[in-house]
MINUVEX-216729 format. One record per residue (C-alpha): residue number from 1; residue in three letters; y, z, x. Coordinates in nm, 4 decimals. Example, Ala and Ser with C-alpha at 12.3 -4.5 7.8 and 13.67 -1.06 7.14 Angstrom:
# residues 2
    nr   rest          Y          Z          X
     1    ALA    -0.4500     0.7800     1.2300
     2    SER    -0.1060     0.7140     1.3670
***
This chain:
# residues 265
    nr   rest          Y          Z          X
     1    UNK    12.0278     9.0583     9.6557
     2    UNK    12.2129     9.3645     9.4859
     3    UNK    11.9686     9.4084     9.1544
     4    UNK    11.7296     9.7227     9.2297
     5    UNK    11.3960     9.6476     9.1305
     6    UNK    11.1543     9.7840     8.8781
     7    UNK    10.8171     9.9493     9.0334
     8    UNK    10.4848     9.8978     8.8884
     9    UNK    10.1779    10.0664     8.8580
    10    UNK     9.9009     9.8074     8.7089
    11    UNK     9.5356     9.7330     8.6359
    12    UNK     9.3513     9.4980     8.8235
    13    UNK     9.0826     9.4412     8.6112
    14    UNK     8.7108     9.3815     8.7476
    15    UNK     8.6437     9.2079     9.0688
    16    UNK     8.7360     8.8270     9.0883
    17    UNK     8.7770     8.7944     8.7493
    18    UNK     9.0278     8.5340     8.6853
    19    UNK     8.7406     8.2945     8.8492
    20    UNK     8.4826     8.3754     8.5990
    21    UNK     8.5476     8.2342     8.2370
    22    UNK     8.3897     8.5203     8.0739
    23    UNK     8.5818     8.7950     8.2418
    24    UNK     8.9344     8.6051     8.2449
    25    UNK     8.8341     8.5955     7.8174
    26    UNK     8.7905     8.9270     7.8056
    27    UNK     9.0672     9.0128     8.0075
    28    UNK     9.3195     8.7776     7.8825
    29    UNK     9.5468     9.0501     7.7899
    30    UNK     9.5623     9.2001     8.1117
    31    UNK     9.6158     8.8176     8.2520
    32    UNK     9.9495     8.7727     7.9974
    33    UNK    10.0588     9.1267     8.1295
    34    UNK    10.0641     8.9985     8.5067
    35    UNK    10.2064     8.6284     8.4339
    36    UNK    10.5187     8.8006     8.2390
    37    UNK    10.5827     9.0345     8.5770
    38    UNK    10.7632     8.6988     8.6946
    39    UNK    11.0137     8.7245     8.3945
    40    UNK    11.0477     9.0757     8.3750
    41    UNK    11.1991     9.1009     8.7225
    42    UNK    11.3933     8.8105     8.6236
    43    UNK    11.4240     8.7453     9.0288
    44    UNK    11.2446     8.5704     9.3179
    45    UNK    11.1396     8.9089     9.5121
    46    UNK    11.2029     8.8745     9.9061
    47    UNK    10.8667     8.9831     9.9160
    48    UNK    10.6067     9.1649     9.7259
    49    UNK    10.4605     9.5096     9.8618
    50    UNK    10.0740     9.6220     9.7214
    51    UNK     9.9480     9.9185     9.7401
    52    UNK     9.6127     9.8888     9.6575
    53    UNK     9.3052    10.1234     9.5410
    54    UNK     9.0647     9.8983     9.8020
    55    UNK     9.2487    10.0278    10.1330
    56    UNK     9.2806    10.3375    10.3023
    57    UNK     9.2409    10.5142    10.6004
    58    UNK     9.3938    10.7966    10.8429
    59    UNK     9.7216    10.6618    10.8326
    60    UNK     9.9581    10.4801    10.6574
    61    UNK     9.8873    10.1133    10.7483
    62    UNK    10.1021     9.8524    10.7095
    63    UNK     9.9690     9.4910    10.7591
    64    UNK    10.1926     9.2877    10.9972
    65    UNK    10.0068     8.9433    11.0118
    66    UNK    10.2050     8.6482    10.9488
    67    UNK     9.8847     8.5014    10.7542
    68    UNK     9.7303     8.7907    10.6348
    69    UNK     9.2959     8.6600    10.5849
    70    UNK     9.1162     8.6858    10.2478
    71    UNK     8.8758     9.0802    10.2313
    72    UNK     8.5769     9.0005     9.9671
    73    UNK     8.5525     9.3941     9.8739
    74    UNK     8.3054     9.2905     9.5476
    75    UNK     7.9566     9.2690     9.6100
    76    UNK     7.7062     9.0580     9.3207
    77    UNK     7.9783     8.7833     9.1736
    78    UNK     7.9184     8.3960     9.2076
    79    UNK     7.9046     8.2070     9.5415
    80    UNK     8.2214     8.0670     9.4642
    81    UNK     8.3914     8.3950     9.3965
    82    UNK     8.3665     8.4349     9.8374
    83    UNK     8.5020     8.1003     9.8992
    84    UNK     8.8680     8.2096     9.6868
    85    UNK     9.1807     8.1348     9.8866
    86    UNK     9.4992     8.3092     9.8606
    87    UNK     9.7244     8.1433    10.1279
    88    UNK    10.0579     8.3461    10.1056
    89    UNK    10.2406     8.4330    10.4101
    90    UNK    10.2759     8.7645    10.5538
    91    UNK    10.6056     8.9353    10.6091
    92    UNK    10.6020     9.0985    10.9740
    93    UNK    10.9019     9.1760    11.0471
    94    UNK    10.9295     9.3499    10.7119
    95    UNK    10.5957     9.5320    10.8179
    96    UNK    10.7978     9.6503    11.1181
    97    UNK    11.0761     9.8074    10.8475
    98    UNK    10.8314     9.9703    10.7074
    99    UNK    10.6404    10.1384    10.9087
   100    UNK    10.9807    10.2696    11.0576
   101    UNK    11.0492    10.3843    10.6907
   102    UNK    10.7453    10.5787    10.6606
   103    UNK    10.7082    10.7163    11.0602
   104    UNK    11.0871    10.8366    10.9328
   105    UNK    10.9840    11.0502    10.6419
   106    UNK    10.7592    11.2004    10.8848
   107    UNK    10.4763    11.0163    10.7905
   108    UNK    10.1477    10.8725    11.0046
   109    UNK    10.1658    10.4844    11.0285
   110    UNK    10.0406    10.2089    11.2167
   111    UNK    10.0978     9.8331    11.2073
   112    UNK     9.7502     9.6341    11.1155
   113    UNK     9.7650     9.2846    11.2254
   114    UNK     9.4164     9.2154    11.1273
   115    UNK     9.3714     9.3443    10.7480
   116    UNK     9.3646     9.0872    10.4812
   117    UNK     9.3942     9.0876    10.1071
   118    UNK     9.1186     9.3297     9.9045
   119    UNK     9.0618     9.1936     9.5689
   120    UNK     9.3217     9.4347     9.4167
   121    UNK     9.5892     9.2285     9.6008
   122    UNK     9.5024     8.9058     9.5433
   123    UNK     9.3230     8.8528     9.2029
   124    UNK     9.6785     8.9804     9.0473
   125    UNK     9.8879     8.7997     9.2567
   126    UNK     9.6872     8.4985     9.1880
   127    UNK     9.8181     8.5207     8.8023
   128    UNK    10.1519     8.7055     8.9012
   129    UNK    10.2503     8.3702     9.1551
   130    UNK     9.9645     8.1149     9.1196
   131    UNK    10.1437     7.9087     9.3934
   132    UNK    10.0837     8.1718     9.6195
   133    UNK    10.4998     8.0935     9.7743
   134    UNK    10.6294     8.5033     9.7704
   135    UNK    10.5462     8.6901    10.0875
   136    UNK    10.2908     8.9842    10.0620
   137    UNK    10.1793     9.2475    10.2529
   138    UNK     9.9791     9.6122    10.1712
   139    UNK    10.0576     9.9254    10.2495
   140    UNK     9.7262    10.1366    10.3298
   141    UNK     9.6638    10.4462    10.1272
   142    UNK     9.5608    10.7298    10.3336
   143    UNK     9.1860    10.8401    10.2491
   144    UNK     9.3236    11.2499    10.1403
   145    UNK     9.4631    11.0985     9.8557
   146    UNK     9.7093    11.3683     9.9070
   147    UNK     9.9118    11.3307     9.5322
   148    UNK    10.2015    11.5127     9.7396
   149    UNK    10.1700    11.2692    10.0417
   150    UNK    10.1431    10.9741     9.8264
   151    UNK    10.4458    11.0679     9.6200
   152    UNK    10.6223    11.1526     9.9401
   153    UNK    10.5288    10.7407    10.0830
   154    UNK    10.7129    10.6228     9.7394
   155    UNK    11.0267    10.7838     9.8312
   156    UNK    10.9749    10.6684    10.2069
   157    UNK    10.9496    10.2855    10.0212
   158    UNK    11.2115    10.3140     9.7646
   159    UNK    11.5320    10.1935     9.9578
   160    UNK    11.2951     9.8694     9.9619
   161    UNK    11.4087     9.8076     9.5862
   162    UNK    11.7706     9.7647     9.6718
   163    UNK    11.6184     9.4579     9.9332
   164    UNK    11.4404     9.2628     9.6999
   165    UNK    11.0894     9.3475     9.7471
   166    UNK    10.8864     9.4271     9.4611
   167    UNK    10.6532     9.7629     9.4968
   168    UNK    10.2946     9.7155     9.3286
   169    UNK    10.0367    10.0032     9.2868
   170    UNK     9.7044     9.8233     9.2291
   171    UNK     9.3889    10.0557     9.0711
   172    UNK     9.3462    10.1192     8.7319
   173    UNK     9.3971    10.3850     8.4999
   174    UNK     9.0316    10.4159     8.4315
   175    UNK     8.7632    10.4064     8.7053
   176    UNK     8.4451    10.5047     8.6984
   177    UNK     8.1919    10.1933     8.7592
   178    UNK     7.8690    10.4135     8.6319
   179    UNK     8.0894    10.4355     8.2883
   180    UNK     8.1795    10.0706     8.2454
   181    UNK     8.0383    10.0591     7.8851
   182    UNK     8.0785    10.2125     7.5582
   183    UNK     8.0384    10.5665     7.7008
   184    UNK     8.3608    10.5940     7.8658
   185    UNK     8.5212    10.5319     7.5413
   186    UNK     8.6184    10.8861     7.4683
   187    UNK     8.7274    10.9776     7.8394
   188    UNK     8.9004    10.6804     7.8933
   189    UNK     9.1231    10.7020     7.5146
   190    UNK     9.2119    11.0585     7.6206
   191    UNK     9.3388    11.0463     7.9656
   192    UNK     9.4972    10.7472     7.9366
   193    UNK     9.6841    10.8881     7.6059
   194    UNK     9.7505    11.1896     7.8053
   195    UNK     9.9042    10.9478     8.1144
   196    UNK    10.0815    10.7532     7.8486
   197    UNK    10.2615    11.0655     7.7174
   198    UNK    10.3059    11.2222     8.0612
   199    UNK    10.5052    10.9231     8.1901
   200    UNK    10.7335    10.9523     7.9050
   201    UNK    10.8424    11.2879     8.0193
   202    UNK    11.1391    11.4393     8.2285
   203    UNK    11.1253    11.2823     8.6147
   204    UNK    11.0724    11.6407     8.7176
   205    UNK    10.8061    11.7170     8.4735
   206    UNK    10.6150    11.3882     8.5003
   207    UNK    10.6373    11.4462     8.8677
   208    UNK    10.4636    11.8534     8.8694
   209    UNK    10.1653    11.7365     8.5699
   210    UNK    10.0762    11.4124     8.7952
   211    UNK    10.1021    11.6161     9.1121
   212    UNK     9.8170    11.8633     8.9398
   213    UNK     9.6722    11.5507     8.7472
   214    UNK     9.3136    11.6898     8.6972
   215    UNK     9.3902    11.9103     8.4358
   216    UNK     9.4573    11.6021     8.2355
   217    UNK     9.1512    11.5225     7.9354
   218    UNK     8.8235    11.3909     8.1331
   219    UNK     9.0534    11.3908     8.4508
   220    UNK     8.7467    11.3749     8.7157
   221    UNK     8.5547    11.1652     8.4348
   222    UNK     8.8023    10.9148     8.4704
   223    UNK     8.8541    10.9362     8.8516
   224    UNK     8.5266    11.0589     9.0082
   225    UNK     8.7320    10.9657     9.3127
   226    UNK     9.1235    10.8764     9.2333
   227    UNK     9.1139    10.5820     9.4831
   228    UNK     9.2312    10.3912     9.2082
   229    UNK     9.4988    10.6306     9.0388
   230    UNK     9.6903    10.7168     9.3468
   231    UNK     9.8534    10.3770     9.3910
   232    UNK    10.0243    10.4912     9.0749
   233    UNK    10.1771    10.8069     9.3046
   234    UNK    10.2915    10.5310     9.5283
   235    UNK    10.4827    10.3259     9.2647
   236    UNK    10.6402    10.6343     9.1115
   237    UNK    10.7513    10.8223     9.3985
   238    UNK    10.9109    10.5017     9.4292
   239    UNK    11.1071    10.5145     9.1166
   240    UNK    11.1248    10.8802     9.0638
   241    UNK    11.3856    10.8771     8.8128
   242    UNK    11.3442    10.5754     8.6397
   243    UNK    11.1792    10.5775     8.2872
   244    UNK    10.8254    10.4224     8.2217
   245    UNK    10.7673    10.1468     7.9650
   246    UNK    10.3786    10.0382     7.9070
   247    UNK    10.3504     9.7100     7.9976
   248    UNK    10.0030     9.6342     7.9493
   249    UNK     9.7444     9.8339     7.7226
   250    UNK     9.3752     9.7211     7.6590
   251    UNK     9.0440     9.8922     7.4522
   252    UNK     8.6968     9.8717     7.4820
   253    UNK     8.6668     9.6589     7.7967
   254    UNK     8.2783     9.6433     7.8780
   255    UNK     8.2541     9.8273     7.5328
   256    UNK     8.4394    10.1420     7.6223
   257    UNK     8.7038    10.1046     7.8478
   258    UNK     9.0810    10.1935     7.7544
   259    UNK     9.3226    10.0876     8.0577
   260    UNK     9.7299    10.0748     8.0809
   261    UNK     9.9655     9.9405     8.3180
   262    UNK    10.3300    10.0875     8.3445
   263    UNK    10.6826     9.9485     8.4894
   264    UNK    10.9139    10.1981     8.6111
   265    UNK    11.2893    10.1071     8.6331
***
């Protein structure tokens, strides 16, 4: 395969909702956003790579089981919600590339045979491939959330493009589950205006104001932790010099919330 791929940094919405009529309503937008990844790509990927705001630890992991178990990271959702099934096939021997990718860049890695998919895996891949027939496999953040680091595992990745496989940061641009209602409505409109017109910037520029990303409007309102920003690090170091289009833009989810999802490349 010779095309390069795009990168993407995305929402995934609330916990399992694509299960729960209410939530799939309300996030319908966000659901036509995934589906059209597909198209956009305009390619079967070799595989699919997530990095996702549910996993981290002291090292890079990379998850190397051939069938990779379900991880129900959401606590108070339906019965049925724990009984989801994901079946797609791991990609080990790719999980063995990449871990040699990142111990090259002089990064801490480890294979993980025994992780599964977290929620921010597998409720978008469910709408991105439904048949559940692409190869997937994570890539573990590392719990610093080191912006430098995190950058610095993009670029480790990005030679992955050139191979087919499709790099996914997983969090959203807004998250802050004691503000998941109309009070968040000012915080979230401002940073994520302020991401939107940071992404549109120089590669070098972008790169220095996300690197120093709290001085951004309600930065630490947004992120009280930036589990779920730095997957966006990921994707970009990834695509350093590509330019971002907005692929996805929703307001007042829960009454407040305004979230965005980028492509890069």
């Amino acid at each position: 395969m010779n095309t390069r791929l795009p990168t993407y940094f995305i929402s995934h919405g609330g916990g399992p909702w694509p299960w729960i009529p209410e939530m799939a309503a309300e996030f319908a937008p966000l659901a036509e956003s995934l589906a059209r990844m597909p198209e956009e790509i305009a390619t079967r990927p070799k595989a699919v790579l997530m990095i996702s705001g549910h996993w981290e630890g002291n090292e890079y992991a990379v998850m190397s089981s051939p069938r990779p178990p379900m991880v129900y990271d959401y606590y108070n959702f339906p019965p049925h919600t724990y009984e989801i099934s994901y079946p797609a096939p791991g990609a080990p021997d790719l999980a063995e590339e990449i871990a040699q990718l990142i111990s090259d860049a002089g990064l801490p890695t480890r294979l993980d045979a025994a992780q599964g998919f977290d929620h921010g895996t597998f409720v978008p891949m469910a709408v991105m491939y439904p048949k559940a027939d692409v190869p997937l496999l994570q890539v573990s953040m590392r719990e610093s959330y080191d912006p430098a680091e995190h950058f610095a595992l993009g670029r480790a990745l990005a030679p992955l493009r050139d191979q087919g496989v499709l790099i996914v940061g997983s969090g959203l641009s807004f998250h802050n589950l004691r503000l998941f209602n109309p009070s968040a409505k000012e915080p979230s409109e401002k940073f994520d205006a302020w991401l939107g017109e940071v992404l549109k910037r120089s590669p070098t520029e972008r790169t220095a104001q996300l690197l120093d990303w709290e001085q951004g409007p309600f930065a630490r309102v947004c992120h009280k932790e930036e589990d779920h920003l730095v997957p966006l690090f990921v994707a970009l170091g990834a695509a350093e010099a590509d330019a971002a289009s907005r692929v996805y833009h929703q307001e007042n989810i829960r009454g407040g919330v305004t979230a965005s999802s980028y492509r890069f490349g």
